[in-house]
TORDO-801027 format. One record per atom (N, C-alpha, C): residue in three letters; x, y, z. Coordinates in pm, whole numbers, plus 50000, padded with zeros to 5 digits. Each point is the difference from the previous one (the first is absolute). Example, Ala and Ser with C-alpha at 12.3 -4.5 7.8 and 13.67 -1.06 7.14 Angstrom:
2
ALA513194943150780
ALA499115011950000
ALA500905012050000
SER499655010549928
SER500825011950006
SER499235010950073
This chain:
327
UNK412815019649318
UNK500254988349916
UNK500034987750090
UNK499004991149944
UNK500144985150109
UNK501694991749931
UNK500254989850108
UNK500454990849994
UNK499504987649877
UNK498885002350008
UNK499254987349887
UNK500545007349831
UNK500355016450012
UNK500165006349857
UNK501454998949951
UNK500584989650070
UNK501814995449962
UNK500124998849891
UNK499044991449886
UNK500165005249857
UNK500205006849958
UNK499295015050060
UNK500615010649909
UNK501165001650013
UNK500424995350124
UNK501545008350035
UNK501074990949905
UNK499374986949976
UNK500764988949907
UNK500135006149807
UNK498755006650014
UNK499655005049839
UNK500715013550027
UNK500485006150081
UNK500565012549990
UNK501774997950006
UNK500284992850048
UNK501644992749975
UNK500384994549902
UNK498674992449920
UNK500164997649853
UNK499605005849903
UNK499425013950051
UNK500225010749904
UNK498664996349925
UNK498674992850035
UNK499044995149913
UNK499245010150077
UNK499835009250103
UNK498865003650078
UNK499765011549910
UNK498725010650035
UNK499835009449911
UNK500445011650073
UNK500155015049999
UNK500415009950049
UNK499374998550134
UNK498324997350037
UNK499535009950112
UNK500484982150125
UNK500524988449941
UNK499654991950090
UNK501945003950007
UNK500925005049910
UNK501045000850059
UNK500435012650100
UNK498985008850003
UNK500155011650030
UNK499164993350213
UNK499234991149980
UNK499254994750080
UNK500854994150102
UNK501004994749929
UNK501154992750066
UNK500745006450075
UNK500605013849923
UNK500705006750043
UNK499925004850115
UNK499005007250015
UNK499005005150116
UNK500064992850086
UNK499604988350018
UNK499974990350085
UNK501384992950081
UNK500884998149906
UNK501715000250065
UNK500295011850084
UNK499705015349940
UNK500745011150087
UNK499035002550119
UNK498885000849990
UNK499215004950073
UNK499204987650127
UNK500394985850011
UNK499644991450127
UNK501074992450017
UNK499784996350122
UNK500974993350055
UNK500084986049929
UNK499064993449984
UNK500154986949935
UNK500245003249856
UNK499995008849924
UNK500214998149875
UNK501635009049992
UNK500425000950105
UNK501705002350028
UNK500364989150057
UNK499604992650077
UNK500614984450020
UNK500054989249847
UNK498425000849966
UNK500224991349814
UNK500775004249994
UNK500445014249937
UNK501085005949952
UNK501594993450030
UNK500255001250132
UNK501014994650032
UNK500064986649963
UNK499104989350044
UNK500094986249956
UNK500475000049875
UNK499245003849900
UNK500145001349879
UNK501255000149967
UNK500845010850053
UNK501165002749965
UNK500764990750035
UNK500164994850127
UNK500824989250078
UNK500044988949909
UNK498584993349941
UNK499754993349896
UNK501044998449900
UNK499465012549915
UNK500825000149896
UNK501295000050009
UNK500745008150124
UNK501514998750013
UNK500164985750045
UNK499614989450078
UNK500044987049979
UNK500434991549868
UNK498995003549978
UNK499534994049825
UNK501805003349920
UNK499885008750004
UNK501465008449934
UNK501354995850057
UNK500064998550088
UNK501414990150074
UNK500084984050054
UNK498855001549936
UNK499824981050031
UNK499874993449842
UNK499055003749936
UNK499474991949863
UNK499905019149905
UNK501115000749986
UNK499425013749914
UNK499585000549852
UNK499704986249938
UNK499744998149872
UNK497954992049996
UNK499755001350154
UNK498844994649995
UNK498525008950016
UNK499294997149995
UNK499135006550024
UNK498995013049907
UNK501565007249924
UNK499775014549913
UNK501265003149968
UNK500045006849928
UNK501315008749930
UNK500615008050092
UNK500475009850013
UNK501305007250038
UNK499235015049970
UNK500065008150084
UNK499315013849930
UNK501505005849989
UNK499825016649875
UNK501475002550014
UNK500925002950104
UNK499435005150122
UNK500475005050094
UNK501184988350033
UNK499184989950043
UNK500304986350024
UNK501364995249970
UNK500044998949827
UNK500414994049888
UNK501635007250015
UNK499975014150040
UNK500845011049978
UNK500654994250119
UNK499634998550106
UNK500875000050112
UNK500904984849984
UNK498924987749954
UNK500744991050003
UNK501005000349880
UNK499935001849919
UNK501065003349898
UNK501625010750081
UNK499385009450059
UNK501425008250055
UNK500344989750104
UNK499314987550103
UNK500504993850083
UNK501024990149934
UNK499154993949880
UNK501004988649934
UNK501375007549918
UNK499655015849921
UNK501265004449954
UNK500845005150107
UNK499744998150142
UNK500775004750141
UNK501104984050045
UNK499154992450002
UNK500454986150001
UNK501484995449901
UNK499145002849867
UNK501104997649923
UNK501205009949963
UNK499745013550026
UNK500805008650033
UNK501164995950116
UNK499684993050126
UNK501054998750085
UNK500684987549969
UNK499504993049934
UNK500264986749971
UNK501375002549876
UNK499755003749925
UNK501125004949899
UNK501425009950061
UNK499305007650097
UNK500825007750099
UNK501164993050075
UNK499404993650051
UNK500534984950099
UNK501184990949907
UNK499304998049864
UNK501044987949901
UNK501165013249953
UNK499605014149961
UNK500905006649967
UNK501355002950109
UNK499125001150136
UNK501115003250099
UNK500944986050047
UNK499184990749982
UNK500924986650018
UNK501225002449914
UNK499775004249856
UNK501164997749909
UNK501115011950010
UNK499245010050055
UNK501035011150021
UNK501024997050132
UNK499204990450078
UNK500534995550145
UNK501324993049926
UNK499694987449940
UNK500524992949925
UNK501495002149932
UNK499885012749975
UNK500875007049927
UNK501225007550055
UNK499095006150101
UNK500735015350091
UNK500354993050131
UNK499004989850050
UNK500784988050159
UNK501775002349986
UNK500204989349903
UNK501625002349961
UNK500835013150023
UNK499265007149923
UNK500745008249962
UNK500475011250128
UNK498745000950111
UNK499735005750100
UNK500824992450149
UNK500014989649955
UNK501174990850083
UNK501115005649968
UNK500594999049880
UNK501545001649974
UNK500275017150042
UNK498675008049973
UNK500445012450034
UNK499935002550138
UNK499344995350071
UNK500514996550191
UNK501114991049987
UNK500404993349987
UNK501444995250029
UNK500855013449966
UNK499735001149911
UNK501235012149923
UNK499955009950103
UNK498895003150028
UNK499955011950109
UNK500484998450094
UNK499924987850031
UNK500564995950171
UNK501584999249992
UNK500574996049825
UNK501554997450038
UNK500485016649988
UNK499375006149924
UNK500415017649975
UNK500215003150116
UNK499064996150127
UNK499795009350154
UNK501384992050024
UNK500504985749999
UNK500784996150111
UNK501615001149883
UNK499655005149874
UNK501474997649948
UNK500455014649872
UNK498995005849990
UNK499935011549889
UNK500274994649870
UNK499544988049959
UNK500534994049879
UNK499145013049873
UNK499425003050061
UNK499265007749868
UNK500365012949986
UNK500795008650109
UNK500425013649958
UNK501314999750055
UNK500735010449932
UNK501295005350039
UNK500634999450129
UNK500714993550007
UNK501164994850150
UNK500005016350073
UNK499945002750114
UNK500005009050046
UNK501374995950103
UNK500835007550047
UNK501034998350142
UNK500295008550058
UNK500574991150155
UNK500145012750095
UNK501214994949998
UNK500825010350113
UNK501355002950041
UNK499864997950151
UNK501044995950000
UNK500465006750177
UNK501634998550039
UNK500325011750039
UNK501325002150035
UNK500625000050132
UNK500944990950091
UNK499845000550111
UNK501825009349985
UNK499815010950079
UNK501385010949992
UNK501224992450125
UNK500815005549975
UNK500994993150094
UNK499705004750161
UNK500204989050071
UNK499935002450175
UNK498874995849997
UNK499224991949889
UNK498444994150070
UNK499614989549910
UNK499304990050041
UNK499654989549922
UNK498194998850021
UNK499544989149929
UNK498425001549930
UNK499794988149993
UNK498334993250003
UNK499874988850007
UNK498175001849902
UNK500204993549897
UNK498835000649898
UNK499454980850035
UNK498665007849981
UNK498874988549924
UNK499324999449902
UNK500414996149885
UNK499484998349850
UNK498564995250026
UNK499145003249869
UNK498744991550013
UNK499514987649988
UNK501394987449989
UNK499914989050006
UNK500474993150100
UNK499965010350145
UNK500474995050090
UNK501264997950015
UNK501195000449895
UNK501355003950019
UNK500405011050093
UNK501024996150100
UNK500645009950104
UNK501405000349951
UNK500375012449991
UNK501235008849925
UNK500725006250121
UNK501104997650036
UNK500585010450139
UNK501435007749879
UNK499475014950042
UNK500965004949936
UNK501455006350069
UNK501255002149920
UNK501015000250111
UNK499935016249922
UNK501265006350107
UNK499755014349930
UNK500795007649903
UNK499645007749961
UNK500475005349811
UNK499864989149893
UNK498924996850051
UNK499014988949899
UNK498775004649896
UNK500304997149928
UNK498305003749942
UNK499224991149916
UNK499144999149976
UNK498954990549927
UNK498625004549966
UNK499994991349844
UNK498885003749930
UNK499564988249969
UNK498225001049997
UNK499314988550005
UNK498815004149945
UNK499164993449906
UNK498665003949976
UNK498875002150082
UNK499135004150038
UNK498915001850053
UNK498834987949964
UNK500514991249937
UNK499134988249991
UNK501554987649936
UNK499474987950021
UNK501404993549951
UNK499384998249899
UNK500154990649841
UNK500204997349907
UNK499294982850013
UNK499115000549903
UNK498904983450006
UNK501234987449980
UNK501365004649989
UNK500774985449911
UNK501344998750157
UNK500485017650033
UNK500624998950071
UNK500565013050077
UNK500485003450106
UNK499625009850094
UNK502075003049982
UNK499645017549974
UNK501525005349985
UNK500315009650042
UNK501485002450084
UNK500125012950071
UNK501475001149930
UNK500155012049995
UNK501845008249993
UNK500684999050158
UNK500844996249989
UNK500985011050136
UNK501265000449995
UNK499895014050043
UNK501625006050044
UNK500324999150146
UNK500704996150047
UNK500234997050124
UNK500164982350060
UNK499595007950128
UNK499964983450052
UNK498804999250080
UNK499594980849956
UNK498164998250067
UNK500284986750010
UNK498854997250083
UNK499524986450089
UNK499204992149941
UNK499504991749933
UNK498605000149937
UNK499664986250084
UNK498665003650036
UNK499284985150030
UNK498954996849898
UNK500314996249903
UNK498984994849894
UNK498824993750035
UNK498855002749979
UNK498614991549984
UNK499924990049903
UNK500454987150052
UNK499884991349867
UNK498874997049900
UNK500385002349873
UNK498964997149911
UNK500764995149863
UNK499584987849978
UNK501154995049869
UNK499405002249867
UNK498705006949975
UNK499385004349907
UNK500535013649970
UNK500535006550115
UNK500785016049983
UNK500725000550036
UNK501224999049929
UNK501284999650109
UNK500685015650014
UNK500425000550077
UNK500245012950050
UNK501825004549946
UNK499915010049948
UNK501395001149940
UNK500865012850063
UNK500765006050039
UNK500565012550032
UNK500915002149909
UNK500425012549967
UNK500345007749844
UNK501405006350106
UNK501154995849964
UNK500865008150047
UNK501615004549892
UNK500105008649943
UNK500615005749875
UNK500654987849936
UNK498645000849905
UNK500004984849908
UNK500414990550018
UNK499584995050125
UNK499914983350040
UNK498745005050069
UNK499594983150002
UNK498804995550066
UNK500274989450091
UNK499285000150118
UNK499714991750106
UNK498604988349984
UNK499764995849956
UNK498534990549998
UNK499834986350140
UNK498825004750065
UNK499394992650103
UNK498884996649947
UNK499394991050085
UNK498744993450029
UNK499535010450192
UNK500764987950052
UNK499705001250175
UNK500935002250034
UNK500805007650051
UNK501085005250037
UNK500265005650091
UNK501385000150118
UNK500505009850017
UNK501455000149979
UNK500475014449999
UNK501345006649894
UNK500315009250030
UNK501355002550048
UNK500475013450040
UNK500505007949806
UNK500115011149990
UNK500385009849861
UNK500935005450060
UNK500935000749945
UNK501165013250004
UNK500425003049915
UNK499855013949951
UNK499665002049843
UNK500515014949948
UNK500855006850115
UNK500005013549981
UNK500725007849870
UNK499285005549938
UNK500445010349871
UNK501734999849981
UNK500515005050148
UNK500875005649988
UNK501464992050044
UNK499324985150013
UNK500524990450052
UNK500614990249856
UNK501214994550009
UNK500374992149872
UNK498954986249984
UNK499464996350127
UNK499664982449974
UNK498895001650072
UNK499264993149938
UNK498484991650031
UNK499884992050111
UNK499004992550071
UNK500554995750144
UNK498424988349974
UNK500204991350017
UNK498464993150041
UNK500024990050117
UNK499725000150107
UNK500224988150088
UNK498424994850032
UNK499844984850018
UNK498514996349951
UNK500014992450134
UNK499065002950071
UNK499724991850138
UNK498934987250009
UNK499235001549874
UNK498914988850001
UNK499734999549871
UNK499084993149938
UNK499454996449898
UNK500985000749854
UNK499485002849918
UNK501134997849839
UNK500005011449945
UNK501105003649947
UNK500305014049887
UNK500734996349909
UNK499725007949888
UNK500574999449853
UNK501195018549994
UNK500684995549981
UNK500665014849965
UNK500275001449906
UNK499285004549879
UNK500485007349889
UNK501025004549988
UNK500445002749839
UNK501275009849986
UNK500394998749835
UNK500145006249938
UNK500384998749825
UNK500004986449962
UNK498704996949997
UNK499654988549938
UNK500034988250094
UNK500755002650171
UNK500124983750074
UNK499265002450078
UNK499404987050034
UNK499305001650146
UNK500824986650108
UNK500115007250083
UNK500484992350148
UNK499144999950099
UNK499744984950009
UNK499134999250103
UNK500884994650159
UNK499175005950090
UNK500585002250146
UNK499284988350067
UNK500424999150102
UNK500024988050135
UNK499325012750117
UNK499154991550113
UNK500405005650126
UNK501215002550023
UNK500925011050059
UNK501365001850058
UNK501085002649932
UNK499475001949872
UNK501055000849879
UNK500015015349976
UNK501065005949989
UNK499975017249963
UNK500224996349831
UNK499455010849902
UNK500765001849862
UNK501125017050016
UNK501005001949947
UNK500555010849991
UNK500075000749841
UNK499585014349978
UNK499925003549836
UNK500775012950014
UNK501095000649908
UNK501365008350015
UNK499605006649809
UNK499235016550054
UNK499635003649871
UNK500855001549892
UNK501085010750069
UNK501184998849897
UNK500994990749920
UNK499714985850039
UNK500524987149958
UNK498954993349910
UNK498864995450065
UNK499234995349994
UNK500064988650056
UNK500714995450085
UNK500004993050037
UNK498934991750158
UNK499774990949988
UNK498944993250102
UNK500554988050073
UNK500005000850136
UNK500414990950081
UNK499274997350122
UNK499434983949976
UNK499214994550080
UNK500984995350121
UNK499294999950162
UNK500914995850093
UNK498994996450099
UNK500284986550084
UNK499314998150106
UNK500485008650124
UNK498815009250099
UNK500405002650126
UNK500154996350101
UNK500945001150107
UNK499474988650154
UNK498905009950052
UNK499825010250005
UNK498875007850083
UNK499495011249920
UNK499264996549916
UNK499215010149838
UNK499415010650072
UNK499574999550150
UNK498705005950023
UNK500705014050067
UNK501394997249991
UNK501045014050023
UNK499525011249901
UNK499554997549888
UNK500015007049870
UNK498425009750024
UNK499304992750110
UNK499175013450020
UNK499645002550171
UNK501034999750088
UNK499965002750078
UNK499415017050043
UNK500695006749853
UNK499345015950035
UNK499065005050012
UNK498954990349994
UNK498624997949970
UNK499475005950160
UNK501164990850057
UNK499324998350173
UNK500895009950075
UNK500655010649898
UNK500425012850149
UNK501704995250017
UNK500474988649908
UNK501384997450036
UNK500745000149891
UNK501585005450005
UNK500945000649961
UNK500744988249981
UNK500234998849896
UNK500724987549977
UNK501464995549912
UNK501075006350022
UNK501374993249910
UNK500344989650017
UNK500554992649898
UNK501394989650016
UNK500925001749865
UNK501275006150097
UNK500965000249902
UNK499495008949835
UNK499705011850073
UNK499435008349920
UNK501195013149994
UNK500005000549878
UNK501015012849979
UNK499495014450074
UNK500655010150051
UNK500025006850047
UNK499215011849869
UNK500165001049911
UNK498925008349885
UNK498964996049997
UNK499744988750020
UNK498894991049961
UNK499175005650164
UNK500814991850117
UNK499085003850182
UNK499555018349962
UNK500865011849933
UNK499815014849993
UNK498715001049905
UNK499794993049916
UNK498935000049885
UNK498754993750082
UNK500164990050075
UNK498784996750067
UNK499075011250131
UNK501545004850067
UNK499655007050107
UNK499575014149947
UNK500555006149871
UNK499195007649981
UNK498665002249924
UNK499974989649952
UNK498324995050031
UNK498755000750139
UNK501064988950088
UNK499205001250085
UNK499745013550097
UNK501115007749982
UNK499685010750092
UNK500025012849975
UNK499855003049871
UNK499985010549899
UNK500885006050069
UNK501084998249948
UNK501785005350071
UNK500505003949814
UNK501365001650016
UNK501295001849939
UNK501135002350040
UNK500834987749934
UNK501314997350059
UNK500705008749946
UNK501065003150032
UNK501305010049938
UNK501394987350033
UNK500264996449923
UNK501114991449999
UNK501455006549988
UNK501004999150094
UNK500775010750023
UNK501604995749945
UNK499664985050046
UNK501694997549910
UNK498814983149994
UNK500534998249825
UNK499794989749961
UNK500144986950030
UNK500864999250012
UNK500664988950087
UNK499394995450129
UNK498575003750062
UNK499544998250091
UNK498994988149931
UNK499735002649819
UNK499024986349947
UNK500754989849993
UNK500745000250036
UNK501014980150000
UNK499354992350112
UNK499455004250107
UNK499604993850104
UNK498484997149973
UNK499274986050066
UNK498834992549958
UNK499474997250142
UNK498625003950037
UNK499304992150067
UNK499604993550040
UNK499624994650102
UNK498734986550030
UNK499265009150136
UNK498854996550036
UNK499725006750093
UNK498434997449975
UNK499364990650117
UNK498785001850013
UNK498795011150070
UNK499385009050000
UNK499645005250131
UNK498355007250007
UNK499344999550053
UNK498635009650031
UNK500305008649928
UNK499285005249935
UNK500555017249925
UNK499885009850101
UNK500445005050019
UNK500135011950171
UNK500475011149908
UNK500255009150088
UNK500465011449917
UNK501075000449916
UNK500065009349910
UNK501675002149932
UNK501345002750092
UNK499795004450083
UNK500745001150145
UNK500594986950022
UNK499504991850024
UNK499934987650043
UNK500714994349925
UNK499564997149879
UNK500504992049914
UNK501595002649950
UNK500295014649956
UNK501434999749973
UNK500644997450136
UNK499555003850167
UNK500764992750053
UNK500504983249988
UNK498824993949987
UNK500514982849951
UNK500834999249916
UNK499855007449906
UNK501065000049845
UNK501185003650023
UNK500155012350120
UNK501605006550074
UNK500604985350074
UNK499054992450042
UNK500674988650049
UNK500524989949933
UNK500094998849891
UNK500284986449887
UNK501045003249929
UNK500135012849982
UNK501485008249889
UNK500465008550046
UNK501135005349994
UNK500505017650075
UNK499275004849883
UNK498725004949918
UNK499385007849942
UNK499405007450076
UNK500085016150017
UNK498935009050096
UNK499515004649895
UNK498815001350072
UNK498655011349975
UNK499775010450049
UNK500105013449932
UNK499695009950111
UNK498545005449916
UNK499025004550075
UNK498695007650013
UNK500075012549998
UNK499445004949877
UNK499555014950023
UNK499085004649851
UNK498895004650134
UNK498514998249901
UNK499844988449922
UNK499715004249914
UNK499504985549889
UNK500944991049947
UNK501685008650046
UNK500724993549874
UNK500924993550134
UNK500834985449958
UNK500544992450054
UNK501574998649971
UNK500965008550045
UNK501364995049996
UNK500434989750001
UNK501004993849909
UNK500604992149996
UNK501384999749997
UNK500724990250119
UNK501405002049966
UNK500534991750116
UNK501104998649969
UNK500854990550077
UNK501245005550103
């Protein structure tokens, strides 16, 4: 087939040629090299034609027609996709915010499930020193115990105790920190506060070394000073605020020392057998009329009733656990 016979190949694309000149064509595309180059031109052509001016020249064959139709229903397919997901964005943004916040206060406060708590009991002859998860430091004295949640509370952070504790509060005035001691309450911000609080003890004890406290109690609250002790006398009910000359006596036990003034002799036996998991045997009564003062290192039990043999004719005698008393 010459080059000069391009008509036919023009009358065979428009479908006007007759069988043997399309069959002529055919032949001629598969079987030479130049009528596989037309070929290609041709094509290059027409795909031109089709992404530049695709309404010029000729119609659309179906092949054609089919594809551009699935390109434009592809187009407008993502396009509707896009305005639908905007509005769902629209919708669920919010909502997906508030449920990360929520999540984040659940991790740092359990507002969303059941208060969980621990314990800890410090036994007599030993003391304990806690760190809450708000950075509060707790020094515990011994035959103490305390319960505290495992997360604090989104409004405000609360512990029980029996015994006696130290607290160095983490200030936060959005949570104030309260301690639960047989129905009264203590309320801080930033604090520190000695507790003396024991079960088995008639009176309540609060001595406040820094910052402000509220002390609850059947309906009153008393608020404290630096240096000010409250005494709460359960069986009365009675409450008495007092300034100290030296408050910071009230937790000296913290640091390994013993501390009386003018302390009854039941009262120094109730402490010491605390501290040294002892028991006194009190032998003639009349040995509790006599009162203490006495600063000292805590050293052994040895030690100590000697200082105490020095202040009263009260002896102590030792054997095993239990402590004679008598005069």
């Amino acid at each position: 087939m010459q080059l000069s016979d391009k008509n036919i190949i023009h009358r065979v694309i428009a479908e006007s040629a007759s069988k043997e000149e399309a069959a002529e064509v055919v032949d001629w595309f598969s079987s030479s090299i130049e009528g596989q180059q037309c070929l290609s031109d041709l094509l290059d052509k027409d795909a031109y034609l089709m992404e530049g001016e695709p309404n010029i020249g000729r119609s659309f064959t179906p092949l054609q027609s089919e594809k551009l139709y699935r390109k434009i229903e592809r187009i407008i397919s993502q396009s509707r996709f896009r305005r639908v997901l905007l509005r769902v964005a629209t919708v669920l943004l919010p909502l997906l915010l508030i449920s990360g916040l929520g999540i984040y206060l659940n991790n740092q406060t359990d507002i969303f499930s059941e208060t969980t708590y621990s314990e800890v009991y410090v036994p007599k002859g030993e003391d304990a020193r806690l760190f809450f998860q708000d950075g509060t430091e707790v020094y515990l004295n011994a035959d103490t115990r305390i319960r505290y949640p495992n997360r604090f509370g989104l409004k405000k952070r609360e512990v029980y105790l029996d015994g006696e504790a130290y607290f160095n509060v983490v200030s936060n005035s959005k949570r104030p920190f309260i301690v639960h001691v047989q129905h009264t309450e203590t309320e801080v911000v930033g604090t520190s506060f000695n507790v003396r609080a024991y079960g088995s003890s008639n009176t309540i004890e609060i001595v406040l070394d820094k910052g402000k406290t509220f002390f609850h109690v059947h309906q009153s609250s008393y608020p404290m000073l630096p240096g000010q002790k409250i005494e709460y006398d359960k069986s009365t009910g009675r409450t008495t605020l007092r300034n100290l000359i030296n408050p910071s006596n009230a937790s000296l036990w913290k640091k390994n020392i013993l501390h009386f003034y003018d302390t009854p002799l039941a009262d120094v036996i109730k402490e010491l057998e605390r501290r040294y998991d002892v028991k006194f045997q009190v032998q003639m009564p009349e040995a509790l009329n006599y009162s203490y003062t006495l600063t000292t290192k805590q050293p052994g039990i040895e030690y100590v009733l000697k200082e105490l043999q020095k202040i009263s004719p009260v002896k102590f005698k030792i054997e095993g656990d239990n402590i004679f008393v008598f005069i």
